[in-house]
KETORDREN-665124 format. One line per field, with one value per atom (N, C-alpha, C): residue in three letters; x negated, y, z negated. Coordinates in pm, whole numbers, plus 50000, padded with zeros to 5 digits. Each point is the difference from the previous one (the first is absolute). Layout:
<pazas>
r c(ALA:...) $
X c(X:...) $
Y c(Y:...) $
Z c(Z:...) $
</pazas>
This chain:
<pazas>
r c(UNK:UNK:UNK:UNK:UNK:UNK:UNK:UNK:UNK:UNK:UNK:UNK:UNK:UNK:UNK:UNK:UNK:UNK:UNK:UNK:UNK:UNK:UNK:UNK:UNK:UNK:UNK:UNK:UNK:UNK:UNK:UNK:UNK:UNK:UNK:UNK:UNK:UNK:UNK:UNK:UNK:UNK:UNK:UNK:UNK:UNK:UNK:UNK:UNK:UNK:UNK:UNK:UNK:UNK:UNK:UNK:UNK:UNK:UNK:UNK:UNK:UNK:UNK:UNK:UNK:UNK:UNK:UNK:UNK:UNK:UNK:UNK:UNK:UNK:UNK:UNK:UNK:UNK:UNK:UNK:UNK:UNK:UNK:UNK:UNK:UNK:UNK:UNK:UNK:UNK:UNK:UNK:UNK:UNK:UNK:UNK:UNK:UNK:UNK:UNK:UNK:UNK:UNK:UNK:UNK:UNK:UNK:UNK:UNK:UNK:UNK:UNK:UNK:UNK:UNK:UNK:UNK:UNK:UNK:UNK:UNK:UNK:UNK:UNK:UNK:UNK:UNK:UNK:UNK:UNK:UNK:UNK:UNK:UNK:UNK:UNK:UNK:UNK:UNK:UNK:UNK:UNK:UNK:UNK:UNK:UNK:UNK:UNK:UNK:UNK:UNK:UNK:UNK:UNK:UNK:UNK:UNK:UNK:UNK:UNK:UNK:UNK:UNK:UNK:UNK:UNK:UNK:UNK:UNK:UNK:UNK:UNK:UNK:UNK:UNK:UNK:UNK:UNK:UNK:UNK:UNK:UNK:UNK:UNK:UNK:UNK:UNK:UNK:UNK:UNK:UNK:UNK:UNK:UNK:UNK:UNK:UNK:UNK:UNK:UNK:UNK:UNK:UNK:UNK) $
X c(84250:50068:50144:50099:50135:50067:50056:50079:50168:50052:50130:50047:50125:50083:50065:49983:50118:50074:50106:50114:49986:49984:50002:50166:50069:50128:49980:50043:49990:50131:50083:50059:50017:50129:49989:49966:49998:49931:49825:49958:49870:49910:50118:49955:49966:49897:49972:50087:49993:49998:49913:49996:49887:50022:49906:49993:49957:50063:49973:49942:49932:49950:49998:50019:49984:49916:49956:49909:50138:49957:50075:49854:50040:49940:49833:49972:49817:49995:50055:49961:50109:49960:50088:50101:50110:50103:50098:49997:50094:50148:50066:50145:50147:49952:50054:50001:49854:50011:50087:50102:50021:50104:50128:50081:50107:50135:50126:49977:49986:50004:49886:49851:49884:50020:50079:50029:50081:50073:50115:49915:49960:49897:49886:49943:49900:50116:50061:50116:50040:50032:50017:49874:49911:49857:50009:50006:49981:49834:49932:49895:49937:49892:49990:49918:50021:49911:49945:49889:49946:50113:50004:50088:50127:50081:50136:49971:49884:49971:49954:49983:49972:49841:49982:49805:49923:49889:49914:49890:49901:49833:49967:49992:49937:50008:50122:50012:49921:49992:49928:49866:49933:49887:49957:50076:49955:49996:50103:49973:49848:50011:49870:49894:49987:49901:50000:50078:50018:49936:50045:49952:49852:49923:49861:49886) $
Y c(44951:49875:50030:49934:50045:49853:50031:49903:50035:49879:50000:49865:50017:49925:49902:49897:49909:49930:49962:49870:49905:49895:49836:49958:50002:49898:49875:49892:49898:49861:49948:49921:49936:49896:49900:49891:49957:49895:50021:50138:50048:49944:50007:49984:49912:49978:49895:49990:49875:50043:50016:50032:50041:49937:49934:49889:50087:49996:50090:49918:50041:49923:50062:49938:50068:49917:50067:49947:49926:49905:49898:49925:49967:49994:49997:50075:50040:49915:49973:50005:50036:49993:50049:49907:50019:49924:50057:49917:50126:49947:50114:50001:49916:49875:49975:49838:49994:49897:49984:50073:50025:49910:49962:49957:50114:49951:50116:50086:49954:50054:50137:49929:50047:50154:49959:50139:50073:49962:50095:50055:49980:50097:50072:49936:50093:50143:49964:50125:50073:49974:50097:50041:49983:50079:50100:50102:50132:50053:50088:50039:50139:49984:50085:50117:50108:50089:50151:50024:50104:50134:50048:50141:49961:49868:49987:49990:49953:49964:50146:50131:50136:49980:49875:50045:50057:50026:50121:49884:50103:49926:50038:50109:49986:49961:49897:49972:49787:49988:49899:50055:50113:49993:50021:50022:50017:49832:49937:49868:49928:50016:49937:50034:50152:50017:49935:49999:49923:49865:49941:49834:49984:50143:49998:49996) $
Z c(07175:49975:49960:50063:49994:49909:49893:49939:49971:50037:49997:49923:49945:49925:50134:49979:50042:49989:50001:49952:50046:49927:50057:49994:50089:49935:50073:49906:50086:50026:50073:50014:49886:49957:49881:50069:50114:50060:50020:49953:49986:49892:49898:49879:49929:49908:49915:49844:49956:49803:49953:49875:49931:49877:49948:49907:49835:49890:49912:49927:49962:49824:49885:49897:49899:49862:49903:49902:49871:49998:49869:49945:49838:49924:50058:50039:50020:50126:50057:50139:50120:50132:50122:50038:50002:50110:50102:50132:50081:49936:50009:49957:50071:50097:50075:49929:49949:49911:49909:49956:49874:49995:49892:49970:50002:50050:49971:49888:49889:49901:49945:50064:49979:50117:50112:50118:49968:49918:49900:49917:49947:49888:50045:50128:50056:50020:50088:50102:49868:49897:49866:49913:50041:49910:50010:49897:49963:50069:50078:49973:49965:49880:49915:50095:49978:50040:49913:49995:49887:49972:50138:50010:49936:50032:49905:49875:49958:49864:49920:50053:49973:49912:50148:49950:50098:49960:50115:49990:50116:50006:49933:49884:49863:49926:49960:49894:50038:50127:50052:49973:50042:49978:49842:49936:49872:49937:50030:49968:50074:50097:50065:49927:49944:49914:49910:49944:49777:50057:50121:50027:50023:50067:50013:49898) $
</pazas>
């Protein structure tokens, strides 16, 4: 069985949009709904991630434990 990589490129007349959503107060809304103001603050959200935060999977799994 022979596998190979291939490239899709495709036209902008090819192309679709893609509708985003995002979570506000406990439930889903797409972002298109939003108000000027509400798309200004989405487009500036910071997002958090473990490795910037100089945490590991142990220090997650050690919490998961204390919660068990």
């Amino acid at each position: 069985m022979s596998t190979h990589l291939q490239t899709i490129t495709l036209r902008d007349d090819e192309r679709q949009p893609c509708e985003v959503w995002t979570r506000v107060m406990g439930y889903h809304r797409p972002v298109s709904s939003f108000n000027i103001g509400k798309k200004g603050e989405f487009h500036e959200r910071r997002y958090f991630t473990e490795s910037a935060a100089g945490l590991s999977a142990s220090v997650f799994s050690h919490r998961k434990n204390l919660a068990a």
